[in-house]
MOPAC internal coordinates of N, CA, C and O (Angstrom, degrees):
PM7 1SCF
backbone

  N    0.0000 0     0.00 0     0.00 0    0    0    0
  C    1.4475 1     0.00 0     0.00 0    1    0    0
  C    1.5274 1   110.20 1     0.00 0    2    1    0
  O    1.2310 1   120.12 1   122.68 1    3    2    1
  N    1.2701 1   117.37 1   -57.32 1    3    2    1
  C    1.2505 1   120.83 1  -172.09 1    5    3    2
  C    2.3324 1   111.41 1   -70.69 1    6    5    3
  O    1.2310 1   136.98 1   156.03 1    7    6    5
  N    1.0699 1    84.72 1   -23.97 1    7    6    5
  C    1.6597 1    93.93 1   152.57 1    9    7    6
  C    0.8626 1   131.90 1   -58.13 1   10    9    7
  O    1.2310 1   126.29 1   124.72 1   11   10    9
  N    1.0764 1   105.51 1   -55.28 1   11   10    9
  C    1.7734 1   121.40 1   177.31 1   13   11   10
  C    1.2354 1   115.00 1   -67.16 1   14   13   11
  O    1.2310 1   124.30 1   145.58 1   15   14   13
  N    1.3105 1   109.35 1   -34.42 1   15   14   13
  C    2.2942 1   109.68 1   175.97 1   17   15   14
  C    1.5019 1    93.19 1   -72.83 1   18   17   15
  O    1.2310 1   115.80 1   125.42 1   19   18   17
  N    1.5086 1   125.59 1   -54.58 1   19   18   17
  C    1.2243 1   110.70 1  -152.81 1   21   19   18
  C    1.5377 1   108.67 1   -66.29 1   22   21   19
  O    1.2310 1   118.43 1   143.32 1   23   22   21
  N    0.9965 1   120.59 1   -36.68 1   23   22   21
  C    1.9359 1   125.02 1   156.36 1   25   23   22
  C    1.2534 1   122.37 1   -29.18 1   26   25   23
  O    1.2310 1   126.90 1   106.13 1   27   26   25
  N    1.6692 1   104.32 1   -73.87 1   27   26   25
  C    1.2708 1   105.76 1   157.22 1   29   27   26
  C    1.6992 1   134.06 1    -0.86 1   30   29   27
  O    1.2310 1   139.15 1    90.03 1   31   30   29
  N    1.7287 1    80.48 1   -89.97 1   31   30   29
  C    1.3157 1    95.18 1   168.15 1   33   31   30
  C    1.3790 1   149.34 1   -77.30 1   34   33   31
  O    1.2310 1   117.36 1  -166.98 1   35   34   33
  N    1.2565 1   122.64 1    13.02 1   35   34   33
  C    1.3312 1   159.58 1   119.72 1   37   35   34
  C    1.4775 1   121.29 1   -25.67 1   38   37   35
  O    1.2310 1   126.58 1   111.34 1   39   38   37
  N    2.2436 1   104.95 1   -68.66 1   39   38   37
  C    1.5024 1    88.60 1   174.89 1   41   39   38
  C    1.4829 1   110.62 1   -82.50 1   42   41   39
  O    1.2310 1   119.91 1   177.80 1   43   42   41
  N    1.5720 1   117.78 1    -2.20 1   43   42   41
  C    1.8369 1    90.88 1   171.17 1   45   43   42
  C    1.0738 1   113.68 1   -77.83 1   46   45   43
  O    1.2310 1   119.19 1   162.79 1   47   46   45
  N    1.7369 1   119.15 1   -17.21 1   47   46   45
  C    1.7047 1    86.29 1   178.66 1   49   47   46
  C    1.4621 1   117.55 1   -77.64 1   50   49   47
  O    1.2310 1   121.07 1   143.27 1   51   50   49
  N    1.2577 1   115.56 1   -36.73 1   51   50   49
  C    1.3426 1   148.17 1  -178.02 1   53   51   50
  C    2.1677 1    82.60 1   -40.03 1   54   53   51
  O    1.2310 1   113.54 1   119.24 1   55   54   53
  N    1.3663 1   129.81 1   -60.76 1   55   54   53
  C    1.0589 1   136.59 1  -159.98 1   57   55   54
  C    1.6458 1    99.52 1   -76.71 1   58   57   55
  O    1.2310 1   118.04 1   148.62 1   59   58   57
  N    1.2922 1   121.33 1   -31.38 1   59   58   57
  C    1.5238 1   109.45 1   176.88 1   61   59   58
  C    1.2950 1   113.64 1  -109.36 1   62   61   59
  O    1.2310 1   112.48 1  -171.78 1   63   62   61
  N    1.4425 1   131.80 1     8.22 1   63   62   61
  C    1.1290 1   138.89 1   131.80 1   65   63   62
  C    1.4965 1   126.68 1   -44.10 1   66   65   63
  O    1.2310 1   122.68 1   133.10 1   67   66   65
  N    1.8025 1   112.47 1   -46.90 1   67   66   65
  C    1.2830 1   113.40 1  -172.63 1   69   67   66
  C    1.8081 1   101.91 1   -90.97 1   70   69   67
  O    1.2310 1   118.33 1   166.82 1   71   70   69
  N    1.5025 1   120.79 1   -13.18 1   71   70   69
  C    1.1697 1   102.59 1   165.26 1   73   71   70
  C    1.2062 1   126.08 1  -104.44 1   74   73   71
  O    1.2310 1   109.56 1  -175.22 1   75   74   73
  N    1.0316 1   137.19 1     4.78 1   75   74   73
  C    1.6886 1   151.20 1   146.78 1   77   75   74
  C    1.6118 1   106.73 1   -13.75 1   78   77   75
  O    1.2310 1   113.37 1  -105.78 1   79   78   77
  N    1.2859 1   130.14 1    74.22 1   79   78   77
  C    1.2640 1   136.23 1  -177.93 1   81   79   78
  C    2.0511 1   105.09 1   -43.86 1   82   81   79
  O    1.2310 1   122.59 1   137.09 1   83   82   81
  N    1.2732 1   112.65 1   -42.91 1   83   82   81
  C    1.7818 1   125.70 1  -151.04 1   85   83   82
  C    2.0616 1    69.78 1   -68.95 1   86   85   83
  O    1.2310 1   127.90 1   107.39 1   87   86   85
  N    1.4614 1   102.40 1   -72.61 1   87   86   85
  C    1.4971 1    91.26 1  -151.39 1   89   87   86
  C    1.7082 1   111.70 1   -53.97 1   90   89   87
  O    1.2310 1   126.85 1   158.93 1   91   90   89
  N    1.0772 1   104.42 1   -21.07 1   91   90   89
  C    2.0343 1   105.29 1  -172.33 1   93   91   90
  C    1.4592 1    85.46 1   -68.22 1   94   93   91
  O    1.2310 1   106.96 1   132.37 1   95   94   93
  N    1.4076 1   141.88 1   -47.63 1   95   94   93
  C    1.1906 1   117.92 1  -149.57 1   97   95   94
  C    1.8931 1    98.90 1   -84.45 1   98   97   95
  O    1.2310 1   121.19 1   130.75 1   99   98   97
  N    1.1800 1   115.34 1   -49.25 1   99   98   97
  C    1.4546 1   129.14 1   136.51 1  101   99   98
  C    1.4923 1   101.14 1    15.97 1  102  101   99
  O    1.2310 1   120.43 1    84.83 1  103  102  101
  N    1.4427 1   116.78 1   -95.17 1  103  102  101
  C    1.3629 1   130.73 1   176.86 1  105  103  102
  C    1.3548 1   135.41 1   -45.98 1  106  105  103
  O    1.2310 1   132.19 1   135.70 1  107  106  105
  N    1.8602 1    94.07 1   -44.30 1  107  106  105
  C    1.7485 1   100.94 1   162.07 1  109  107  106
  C    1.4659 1   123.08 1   -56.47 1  110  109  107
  O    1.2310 1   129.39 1   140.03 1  111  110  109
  N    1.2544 1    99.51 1   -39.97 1  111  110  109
  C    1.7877 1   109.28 1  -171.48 1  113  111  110
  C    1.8162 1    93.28 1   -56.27 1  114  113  111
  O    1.2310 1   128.61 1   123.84 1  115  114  113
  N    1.3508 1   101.02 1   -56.16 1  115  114  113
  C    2.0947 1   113.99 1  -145.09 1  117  115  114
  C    2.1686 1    79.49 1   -66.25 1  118  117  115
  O    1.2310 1   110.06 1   152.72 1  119  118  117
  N    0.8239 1   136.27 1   -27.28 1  119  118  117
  C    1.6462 1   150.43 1   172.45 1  121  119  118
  C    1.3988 1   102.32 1   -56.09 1  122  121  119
  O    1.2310 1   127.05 1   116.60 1  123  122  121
  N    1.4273 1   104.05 1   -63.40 1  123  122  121
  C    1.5313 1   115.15 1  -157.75 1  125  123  122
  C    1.9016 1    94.71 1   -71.98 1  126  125  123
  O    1.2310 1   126.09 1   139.09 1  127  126  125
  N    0.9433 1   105.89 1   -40.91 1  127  126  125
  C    1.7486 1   109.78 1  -170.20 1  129  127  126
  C    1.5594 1   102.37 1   -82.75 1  130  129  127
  O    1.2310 1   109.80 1   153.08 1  131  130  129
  N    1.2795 1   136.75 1   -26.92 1  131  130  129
  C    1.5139 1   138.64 1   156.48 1  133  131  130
  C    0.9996 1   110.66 1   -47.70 1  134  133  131
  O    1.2310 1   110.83 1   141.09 1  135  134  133
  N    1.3723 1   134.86 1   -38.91 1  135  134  133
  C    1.8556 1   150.76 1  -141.85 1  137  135  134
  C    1.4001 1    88.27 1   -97.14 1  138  137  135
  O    1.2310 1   122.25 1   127.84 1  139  138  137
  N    1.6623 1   113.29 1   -52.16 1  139  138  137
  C    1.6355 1   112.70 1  -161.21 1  141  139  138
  C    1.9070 1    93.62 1   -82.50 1  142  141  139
  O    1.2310 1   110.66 1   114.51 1  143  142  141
  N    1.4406 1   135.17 1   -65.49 1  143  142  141
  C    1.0786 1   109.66 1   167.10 1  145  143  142
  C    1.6213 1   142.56 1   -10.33 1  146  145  143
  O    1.2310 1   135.77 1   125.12 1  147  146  145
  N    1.4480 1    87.08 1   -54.88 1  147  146  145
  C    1.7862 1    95.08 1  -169.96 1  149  147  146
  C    1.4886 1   116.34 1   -54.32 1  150  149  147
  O    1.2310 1   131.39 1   137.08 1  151  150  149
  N    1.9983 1    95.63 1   -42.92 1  151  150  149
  C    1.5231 1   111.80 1  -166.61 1  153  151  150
  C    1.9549 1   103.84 1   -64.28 1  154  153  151
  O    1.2310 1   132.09 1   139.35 1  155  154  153
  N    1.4050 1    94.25 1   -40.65 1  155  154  153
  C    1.9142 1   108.46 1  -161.05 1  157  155  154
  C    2.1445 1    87.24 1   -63.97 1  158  157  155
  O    1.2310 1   129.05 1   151.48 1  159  158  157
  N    1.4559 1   100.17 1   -28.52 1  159  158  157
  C    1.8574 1    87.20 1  -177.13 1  161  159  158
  C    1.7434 1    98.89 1   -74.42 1  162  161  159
  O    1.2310 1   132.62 1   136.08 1  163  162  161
  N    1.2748 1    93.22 1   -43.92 1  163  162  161
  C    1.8509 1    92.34 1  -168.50 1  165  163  162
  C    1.9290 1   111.36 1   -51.01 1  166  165  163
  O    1.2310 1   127.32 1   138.47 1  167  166  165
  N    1.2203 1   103.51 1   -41.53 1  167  166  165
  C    1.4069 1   113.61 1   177.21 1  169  167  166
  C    0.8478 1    93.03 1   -57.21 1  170  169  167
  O    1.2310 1    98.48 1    80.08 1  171  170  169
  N    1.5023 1   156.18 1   -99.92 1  171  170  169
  C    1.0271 1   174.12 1  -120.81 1  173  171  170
  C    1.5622 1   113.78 1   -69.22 1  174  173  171
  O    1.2310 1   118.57 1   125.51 1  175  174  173
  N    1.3186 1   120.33 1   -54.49 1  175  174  173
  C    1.3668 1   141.06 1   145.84 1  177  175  174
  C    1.5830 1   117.04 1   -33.26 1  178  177  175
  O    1.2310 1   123.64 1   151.75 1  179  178  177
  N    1.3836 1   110.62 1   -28.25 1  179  178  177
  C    1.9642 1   128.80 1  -167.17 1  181  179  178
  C    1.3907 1    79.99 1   -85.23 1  182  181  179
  O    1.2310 1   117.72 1   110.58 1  183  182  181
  N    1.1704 1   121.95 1   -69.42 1  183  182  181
  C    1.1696 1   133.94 1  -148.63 1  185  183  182
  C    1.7644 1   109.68 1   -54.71 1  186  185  183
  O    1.2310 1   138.66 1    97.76 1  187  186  185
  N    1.1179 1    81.43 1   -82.24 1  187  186  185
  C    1.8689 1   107.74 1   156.83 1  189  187  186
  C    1.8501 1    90.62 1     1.00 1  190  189  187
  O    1.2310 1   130.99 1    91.82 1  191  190  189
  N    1.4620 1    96.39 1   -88.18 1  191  190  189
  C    1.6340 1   127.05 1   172.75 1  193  191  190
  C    1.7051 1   105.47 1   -13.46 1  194  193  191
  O    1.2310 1   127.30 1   113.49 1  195  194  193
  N    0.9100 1   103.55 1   -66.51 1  195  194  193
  C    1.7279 1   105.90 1  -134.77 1  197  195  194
  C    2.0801 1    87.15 1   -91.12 1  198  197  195
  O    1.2310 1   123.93 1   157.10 1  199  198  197
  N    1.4825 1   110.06 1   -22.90 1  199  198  197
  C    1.2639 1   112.85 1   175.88 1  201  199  198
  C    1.8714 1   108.46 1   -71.28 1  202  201  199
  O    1.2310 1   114.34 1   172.20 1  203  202  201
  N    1.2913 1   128.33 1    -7.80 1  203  202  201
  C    1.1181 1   142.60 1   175.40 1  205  203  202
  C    1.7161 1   112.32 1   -79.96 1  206  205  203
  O    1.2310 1   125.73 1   140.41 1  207  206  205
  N    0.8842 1   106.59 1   -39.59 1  207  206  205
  C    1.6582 1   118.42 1  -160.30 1  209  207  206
  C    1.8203 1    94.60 1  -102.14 1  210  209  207
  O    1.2310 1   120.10 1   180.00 1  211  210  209

């Protein structure tokens, strides 16, 4: 019995965790700003590069 609640209640959070609109967008942004970082190092890194040779 007491298995079975704690499950339960597990997938509701698990279920209002995954619909939590604030944090999904939350995540897209911290994604979207990782994506632009990575590229501004890679450029930068190109650059770096080609000023060597």
């Amino acid at each position: 019995m007491r298995g079975g609640l704690g499950l339960a209640g597990w997938g509701l959070r698990l279920a209002s965790r995954r619909g939590d609109r604030g944090r999904q967008l939350d995540r897209l942004e911290a994604r979207a700003t990782a994506r632009r970082a990575l590229a501004e190092r890679d450029a930068l890194m190109g650059r770096a590069t080609t000023r060597l040779l």
